[in-house]
KOLKEMI-523042 format. One line per 8 residues: for each residue z, y, x of C-alpha. Coordinates in pm, 1 decimal. Each point is the difference from the previous one (the first is absolute). Layout:
Z/Y/X ~ ...
REM end
This chain:
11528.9/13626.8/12225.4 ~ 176.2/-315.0/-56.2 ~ -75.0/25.7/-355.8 ~ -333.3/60.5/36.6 ~ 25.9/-330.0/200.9 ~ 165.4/-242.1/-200.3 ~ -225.7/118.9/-309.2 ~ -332.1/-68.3/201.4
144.2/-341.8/129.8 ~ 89.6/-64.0/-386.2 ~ -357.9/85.1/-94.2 ~ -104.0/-182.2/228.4 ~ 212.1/-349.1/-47.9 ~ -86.9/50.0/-333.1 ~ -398.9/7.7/68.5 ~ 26.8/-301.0/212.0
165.2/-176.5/-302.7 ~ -242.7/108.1/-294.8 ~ -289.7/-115.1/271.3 ~ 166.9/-318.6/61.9 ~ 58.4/-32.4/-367.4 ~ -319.6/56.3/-94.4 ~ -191.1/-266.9/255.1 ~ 223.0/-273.2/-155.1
-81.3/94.3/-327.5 ~ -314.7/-19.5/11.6 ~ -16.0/-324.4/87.6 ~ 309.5/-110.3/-220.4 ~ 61.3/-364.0/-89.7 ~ -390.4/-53.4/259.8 ~ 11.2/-347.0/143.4 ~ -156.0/105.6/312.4
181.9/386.7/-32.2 ~ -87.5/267.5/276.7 ~ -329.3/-274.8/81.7 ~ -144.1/136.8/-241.5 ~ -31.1/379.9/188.7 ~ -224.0/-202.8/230.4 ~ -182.2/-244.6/-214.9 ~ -119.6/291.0/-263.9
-237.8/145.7/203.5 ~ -158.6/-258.1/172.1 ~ -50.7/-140.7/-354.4 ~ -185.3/313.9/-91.4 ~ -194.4/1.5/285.0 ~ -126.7/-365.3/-60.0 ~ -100.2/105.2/-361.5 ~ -153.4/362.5/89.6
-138.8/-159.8/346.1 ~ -155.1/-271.7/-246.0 ~ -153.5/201.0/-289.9 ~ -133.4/317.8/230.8 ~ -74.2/-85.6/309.7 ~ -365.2/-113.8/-95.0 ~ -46.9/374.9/-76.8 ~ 160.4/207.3/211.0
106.7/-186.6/275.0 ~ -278.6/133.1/225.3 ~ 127.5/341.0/-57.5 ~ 280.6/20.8/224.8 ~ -94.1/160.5/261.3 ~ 129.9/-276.3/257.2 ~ 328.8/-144.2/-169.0 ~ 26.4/-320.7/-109.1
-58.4/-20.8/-408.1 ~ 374.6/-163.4/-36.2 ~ 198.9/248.0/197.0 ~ -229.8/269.9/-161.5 ~ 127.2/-104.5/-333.3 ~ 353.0/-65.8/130.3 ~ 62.5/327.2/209.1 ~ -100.1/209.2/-289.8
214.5/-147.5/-272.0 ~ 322.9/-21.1/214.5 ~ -22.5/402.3/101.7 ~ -109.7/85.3/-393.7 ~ 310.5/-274.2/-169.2 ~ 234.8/220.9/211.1 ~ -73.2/275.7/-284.6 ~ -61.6/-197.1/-258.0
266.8/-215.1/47.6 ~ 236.9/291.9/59.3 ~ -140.1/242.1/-281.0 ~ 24.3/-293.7/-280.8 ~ 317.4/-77.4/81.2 ~ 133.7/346.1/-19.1 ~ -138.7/101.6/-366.7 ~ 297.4/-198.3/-154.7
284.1/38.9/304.1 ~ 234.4/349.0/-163.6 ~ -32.0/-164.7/-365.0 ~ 41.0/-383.3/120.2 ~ 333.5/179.0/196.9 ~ 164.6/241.6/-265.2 ~ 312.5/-179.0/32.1 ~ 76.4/42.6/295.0
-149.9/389.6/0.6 ~ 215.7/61.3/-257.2 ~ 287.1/-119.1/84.5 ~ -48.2/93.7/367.4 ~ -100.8/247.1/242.2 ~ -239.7/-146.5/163.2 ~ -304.2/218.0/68.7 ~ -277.2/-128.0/-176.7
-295.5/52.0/248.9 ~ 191.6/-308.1/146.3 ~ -158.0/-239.9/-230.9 ~ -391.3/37.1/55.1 ~ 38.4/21.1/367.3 ~ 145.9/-276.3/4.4 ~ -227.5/-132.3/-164.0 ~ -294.0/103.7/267.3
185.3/-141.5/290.2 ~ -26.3/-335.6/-203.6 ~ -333.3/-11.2/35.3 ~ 18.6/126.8/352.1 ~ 179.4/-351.3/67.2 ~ -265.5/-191.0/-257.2 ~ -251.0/168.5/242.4 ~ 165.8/-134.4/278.9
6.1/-371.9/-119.3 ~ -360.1/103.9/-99.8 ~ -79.1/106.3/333.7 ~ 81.2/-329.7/161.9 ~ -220.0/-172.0/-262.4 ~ -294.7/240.6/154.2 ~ 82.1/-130.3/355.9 ~ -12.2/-337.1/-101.1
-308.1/7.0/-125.6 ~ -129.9/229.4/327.1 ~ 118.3/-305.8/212.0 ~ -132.3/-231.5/-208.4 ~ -382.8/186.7/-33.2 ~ 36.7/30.3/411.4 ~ 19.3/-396.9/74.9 ~ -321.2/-131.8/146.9
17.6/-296.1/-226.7 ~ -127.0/198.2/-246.7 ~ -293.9/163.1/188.7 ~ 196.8/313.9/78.4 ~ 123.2/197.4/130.5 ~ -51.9/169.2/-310.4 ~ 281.6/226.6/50.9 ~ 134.7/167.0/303.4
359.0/149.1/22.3 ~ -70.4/316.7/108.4 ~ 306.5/249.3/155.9 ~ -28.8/262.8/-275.3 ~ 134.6/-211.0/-262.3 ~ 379.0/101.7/120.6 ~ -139.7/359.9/-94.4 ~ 72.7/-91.0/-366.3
349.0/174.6/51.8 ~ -215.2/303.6/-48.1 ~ -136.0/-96.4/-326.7 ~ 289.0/-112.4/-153.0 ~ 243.9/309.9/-29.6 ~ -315.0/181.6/-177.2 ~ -50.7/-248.6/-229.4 ~ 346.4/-56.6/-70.2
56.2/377.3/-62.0 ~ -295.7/-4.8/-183.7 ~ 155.9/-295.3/-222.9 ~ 324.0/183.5/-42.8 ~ -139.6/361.5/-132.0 ~ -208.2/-202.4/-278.8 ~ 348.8/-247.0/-75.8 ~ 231.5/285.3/-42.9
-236.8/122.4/-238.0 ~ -58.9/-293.6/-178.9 ~ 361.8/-46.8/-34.0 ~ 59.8/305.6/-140.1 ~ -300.7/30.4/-219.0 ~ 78.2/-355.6/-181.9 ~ 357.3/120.9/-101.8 ~ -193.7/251.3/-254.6
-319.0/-196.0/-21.8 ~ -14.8/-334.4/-54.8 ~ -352.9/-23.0/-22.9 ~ -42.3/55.8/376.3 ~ 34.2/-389.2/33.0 ~ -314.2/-58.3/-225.6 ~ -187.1/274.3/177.3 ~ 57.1/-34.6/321.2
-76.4/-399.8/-2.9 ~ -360.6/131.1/-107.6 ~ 13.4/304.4/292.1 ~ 124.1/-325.9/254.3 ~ -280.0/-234.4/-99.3 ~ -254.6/324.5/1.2 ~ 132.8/93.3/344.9 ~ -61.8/-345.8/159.0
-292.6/-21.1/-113.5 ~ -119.3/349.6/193.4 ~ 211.1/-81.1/299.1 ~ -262.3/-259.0/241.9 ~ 245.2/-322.3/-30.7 ~ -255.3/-227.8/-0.8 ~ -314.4/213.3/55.7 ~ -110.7/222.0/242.0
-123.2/329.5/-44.5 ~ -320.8/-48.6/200.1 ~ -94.2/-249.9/-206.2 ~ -4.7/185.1/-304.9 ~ -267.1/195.0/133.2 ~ 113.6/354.3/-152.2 ~ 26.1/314.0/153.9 ~ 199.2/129.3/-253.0
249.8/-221.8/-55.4 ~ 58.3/-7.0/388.4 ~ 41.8/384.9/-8.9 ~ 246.2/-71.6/-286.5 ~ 186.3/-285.3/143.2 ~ 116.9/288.2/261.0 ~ 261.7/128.3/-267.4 ~ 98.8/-393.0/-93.5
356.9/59.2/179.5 ~ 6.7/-416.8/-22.7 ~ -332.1/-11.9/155.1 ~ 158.4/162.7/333.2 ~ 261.4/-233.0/12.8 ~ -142.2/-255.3/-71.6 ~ -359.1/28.6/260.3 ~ 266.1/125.1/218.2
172.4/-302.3/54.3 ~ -323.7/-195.3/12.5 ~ -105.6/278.3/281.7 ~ 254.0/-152.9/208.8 ~ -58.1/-364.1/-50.5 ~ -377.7/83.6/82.4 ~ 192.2/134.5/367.9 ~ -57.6/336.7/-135.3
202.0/346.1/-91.6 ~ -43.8/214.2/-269.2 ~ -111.9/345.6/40.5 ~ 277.7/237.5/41.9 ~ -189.1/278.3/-229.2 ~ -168.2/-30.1/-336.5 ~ -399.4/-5.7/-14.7 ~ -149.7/57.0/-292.8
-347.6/-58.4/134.2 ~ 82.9/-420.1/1.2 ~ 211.9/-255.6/-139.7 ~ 250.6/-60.3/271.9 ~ 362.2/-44.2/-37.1 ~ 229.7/334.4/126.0 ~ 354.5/7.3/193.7 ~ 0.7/371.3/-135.6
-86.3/-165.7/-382.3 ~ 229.2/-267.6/-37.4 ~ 311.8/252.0/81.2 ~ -126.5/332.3/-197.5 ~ -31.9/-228.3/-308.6 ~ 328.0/-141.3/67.9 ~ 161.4/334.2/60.5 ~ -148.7/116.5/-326.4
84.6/-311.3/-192.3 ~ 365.6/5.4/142.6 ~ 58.5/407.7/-66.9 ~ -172.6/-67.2/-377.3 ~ 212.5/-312.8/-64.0 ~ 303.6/178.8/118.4 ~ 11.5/314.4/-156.1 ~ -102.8/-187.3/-309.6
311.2/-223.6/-1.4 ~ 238.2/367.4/89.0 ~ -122.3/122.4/-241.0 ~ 73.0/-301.9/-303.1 ~ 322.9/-102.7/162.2 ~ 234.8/164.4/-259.8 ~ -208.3/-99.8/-281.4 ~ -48.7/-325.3/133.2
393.8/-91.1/-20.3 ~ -40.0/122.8/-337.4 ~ -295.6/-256.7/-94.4 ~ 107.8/-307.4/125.3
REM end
């Protein structure tokens, strides 16, 4: 038992310092540093806010166009962020797999709880700009903090499972394929697009692509956190009658993404030592 122990708490020690690791590098040699966690998405939301909210800022079904556009990318850059980083992690670490025995599903879930904590800087940066919408200087309230919005500890563990199934195999698949980097940029930029970021669904005015947005896992994550900001909760079960985000969605597709992403990395880890 004390084995088992002392090998988790390694695991562990060693997870906090590849997540530590890899918050200061990416912001390496930044004047402003860990700033920039905050300052990244409120820029983004000042552009998208800018360019789009002409068109489809009518369309949100009661949320103000800025934390529309903000809530949605901060819940969707927690697996983007997580699932870019990991393509590269076993390869960018042979070295030390090599030389070590350190178990190599390590290295892309670490790099998912790193942007659990860029979500968390990115979180404040959504509350910010909540209080700042609510002052009555500005002819607000246009936002109102409603309770629900400390039910996001439900969405999170499904998206971060969800985030880990496709990084392990990412991770695994780039060791024999180094193409995946060039094809899943295009599958990332396709996959925003379909996932309502800065659009609603309503205002695209199509039954069909609402009945398809159902099997968008992103799309449940995403509405869902939006659900909750609107003082809201998702539906526990899935509906396939209307577009509206599902408790019972967000943690089948995790479950399958996790048990696929798993099994997947299993079965390449002999051959993956042997690649590197």
């Amino acid at each position: 038992m004390s084995k088992k122990t002392g090998s988790l708490s390694q695991r562990m020690y060693l997870l906090r310092l590849l997540v530590k690791r890899n918050i200061k590098n990416q912001y390496y040699r930044s004047f402003i540093g860990v700033v920039w966690t905050v300052l990244n998405p409120l820029l983004n939301m000042i552009v998208m806010a800018f360019v789009f909210s002409a068109l489809f800022g009518r369309h949100t079904d009661g949320l103000d166009y800025p934390i529309y556009i903000l809530s949605g990318n901060i819940i969707f850059g927690i697996m983007r962020g997580s699932t870019s980083s990991s393509l590269g992690c076993l390869v960018g670490q042979a070295d030390m797999l090599q030389k070590t025995r350190v178990p190599i599903e390590i290295f892309p879930t670490a790099n998912v709880f790193s942007a659990l904590v860029t979500f968390g800087f990115s979180f404040i940066a959504l509350l910010l700009v909540a209080g700042f919408r609510a002052l009555p200087i500005l002819g607000g309230p246009h936002f109102i903090f409603p309770w629900q919005i400390v039910l996001v500890i439900i969405i999170l563990p499904a998206v971060t499972i969800f985030s880990l199934g496709i990084s392990y195999f990412l991770s695994a698949l780039f060791v024999f394929f180094r193409d995946i980097k060039h094809i899943y940029s295009v599958i990332l930029t396709l996959w925003t697009y379909l996932t309502p970021l800065f659009y609603s669904v309503d205002a695209l005015n199509s039954e069909l692509v609402s009945k398809a947005m159902v099997f968008n896992p992103m799309y449940h994550y995403v509405e869902g956190f939006r659900e909750l900001l609107r003082g809201d909760i998702p539906n526990i079960m899935l509906s396939f009658s209307t577009t509206q985000p599902s408790i019972l969605a967000m943690y089948g597709f995790a479950a399958i993404s996790l048990v696929i992403g798993w099994l997947f990395l299993e079965a390449m880890k002999n051959k993956i030592a042997a690649n590197l």
